[in-house]
C-alpha positions as CSV (number, residue, x, y, z in Angstrom):
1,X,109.1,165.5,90.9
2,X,106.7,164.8,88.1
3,X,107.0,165.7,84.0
4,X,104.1,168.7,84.4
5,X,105.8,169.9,87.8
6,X,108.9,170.4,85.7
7,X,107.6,171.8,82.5
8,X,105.3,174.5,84.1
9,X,107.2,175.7,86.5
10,X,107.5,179.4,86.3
11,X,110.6,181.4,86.9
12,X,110.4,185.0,87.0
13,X,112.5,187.3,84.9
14,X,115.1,189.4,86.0
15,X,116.9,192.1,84.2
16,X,120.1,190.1,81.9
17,X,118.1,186.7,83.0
18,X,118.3,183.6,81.0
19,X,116.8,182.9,77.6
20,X,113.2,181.4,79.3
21,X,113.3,179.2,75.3
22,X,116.3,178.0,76.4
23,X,115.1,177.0,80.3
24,X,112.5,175.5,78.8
25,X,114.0,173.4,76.1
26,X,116.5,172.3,79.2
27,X,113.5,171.6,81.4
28,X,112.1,169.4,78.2
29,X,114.7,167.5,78.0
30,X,115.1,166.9,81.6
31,X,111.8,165.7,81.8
32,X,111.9,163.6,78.7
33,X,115.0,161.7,80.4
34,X,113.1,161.7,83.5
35,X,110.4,160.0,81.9
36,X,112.6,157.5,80.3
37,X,114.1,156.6,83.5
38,X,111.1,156.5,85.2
39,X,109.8,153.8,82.3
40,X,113.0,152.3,82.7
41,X,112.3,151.4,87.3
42,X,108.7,150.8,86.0
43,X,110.3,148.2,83.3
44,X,113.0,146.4,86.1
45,X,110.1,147.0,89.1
46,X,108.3,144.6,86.8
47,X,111.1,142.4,86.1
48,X,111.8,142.0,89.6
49,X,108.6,141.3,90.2
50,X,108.7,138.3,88.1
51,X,111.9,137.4,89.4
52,X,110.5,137.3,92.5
53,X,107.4,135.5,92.0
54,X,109.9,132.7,89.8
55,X,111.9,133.2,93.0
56,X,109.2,131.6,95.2
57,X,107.9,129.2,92.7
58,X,111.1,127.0,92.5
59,X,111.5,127.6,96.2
60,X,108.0,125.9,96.5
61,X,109.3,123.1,93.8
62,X,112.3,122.9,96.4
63,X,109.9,122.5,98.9
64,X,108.5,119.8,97.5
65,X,111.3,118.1,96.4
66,X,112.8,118.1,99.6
67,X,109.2,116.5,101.2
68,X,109.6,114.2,98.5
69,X,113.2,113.1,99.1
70,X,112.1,112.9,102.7
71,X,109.0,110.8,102.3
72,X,111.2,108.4,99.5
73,X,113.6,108.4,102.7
74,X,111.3,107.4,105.4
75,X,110.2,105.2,102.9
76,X,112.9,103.4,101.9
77,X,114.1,103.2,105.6
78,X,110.9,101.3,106.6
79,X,110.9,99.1,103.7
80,X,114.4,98.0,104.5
81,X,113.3,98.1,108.4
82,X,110.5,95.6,107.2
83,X,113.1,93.1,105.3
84,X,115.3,93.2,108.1
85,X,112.6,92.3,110.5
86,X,111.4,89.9,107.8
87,X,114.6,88.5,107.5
88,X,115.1,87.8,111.2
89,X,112.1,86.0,111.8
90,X,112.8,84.0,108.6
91,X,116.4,82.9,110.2
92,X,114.6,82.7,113.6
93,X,111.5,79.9,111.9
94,X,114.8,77.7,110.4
95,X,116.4,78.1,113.3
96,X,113.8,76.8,115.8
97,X,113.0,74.2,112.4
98,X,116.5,73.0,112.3
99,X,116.9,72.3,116.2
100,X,113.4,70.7,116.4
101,X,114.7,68.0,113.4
102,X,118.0,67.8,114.8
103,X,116.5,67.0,118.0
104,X,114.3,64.5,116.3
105,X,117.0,62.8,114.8
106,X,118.5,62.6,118.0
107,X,115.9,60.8,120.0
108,X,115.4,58.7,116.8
109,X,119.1,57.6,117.5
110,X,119.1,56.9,120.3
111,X,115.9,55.1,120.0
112,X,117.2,52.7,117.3
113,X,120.3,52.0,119.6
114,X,118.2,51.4,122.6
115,X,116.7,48.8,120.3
116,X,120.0,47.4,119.0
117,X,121.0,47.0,122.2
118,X,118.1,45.1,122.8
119,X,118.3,43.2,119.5
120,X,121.5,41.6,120.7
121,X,120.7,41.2,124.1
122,X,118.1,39.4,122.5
123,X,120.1,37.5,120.6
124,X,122.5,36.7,123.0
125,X,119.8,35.0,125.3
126,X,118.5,32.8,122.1
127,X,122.2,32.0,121.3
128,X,122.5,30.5,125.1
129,X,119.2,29.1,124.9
130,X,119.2,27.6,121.4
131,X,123.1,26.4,122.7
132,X,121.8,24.7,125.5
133,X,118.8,23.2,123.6
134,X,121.5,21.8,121.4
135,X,124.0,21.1,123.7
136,X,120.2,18.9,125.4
137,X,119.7,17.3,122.7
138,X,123.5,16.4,122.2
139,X,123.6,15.1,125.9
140,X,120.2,12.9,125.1
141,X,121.8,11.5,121.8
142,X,124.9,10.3,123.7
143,X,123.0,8.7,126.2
144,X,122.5,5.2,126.9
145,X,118.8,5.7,127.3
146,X,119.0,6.5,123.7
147,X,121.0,3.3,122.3
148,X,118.5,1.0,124.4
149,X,115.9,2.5,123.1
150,X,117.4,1.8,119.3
151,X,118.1,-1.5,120.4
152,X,114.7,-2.0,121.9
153,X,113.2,-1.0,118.7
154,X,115.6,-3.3,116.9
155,X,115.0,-6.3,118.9
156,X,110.9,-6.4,118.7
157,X,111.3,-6.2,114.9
158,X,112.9,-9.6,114.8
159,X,110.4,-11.3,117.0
């Protein structure tokens, strides 16, 4: 019902009927607190309407904080999915380094005693050789080839 529906509505008189000043200063009233409630759903329609349109703008903030977080997530997951990776081939390179030099070093040993071994094989045979060269010319000196010869030298000297 509206202010002007209330204010002009008409009553008709009856005989001992009410004071129509009075209706009417009653149906004044009841308007004029009509009115103020009426100003009063206008005033919290608008409110809520705010409310509601704050409402939706933090939920769209929360919506993009939560893509955010998300992204900063997936992020951070592929970063540390990266180092690990990283990481592993790293570990893998010393790895494969470290059993290549080891290896090296390996043949390198055995290498050197190969040729220590042959080193005193070596010198083993010039030992026997060098012993029978001396043990030869020990033989020849204590021969009696070798004092005729001394005395053949000795005895043309004199002549």
């Amino acid at each position: 019902m509206k202010r002007e529906e209330i204010t002009k509505k008409k009553f008709s008189t009856v005989y001992r009927g009410l004071d129509e000043q009075a209706v009417r200063q009653h149906l004044t009233e009841v308007a004029d607190e009509l009115d103020k409630k009426d100003a009063r759903i206008a005033q919290l329609e608008e409110m809520l309407n705010e409310r509601e349109e704050n409402l939706n703008s933090f939920k769209s903030v929360e919506s993009s904080i939560q893509e955010a977080i998300l992204s900063a997530a997936k992020a951070g997951d592929d970063i540390k999915q990266r180092a690990q990776n990283y990481s592993d081939s790293i570990i893998q390179k010393a790895e494969t380094e470290g059993e290549q030099i080891v290896s090296r070093a390996r043949e390198r040993e055995n290498h050197m005693l190969q040729h220590n071994e042959d080193l005193k094989r070596q010198a083993k045979i010039f030992r026997a050789r060098y012993k029978m060269l001396v043990q030869a010319q020990l033989d020849l000196l204590e021969t009696e080839d070798w004092e005729r010869l001394l005395e053949f030298d000795g005895g043309e000297s004199e002549k």
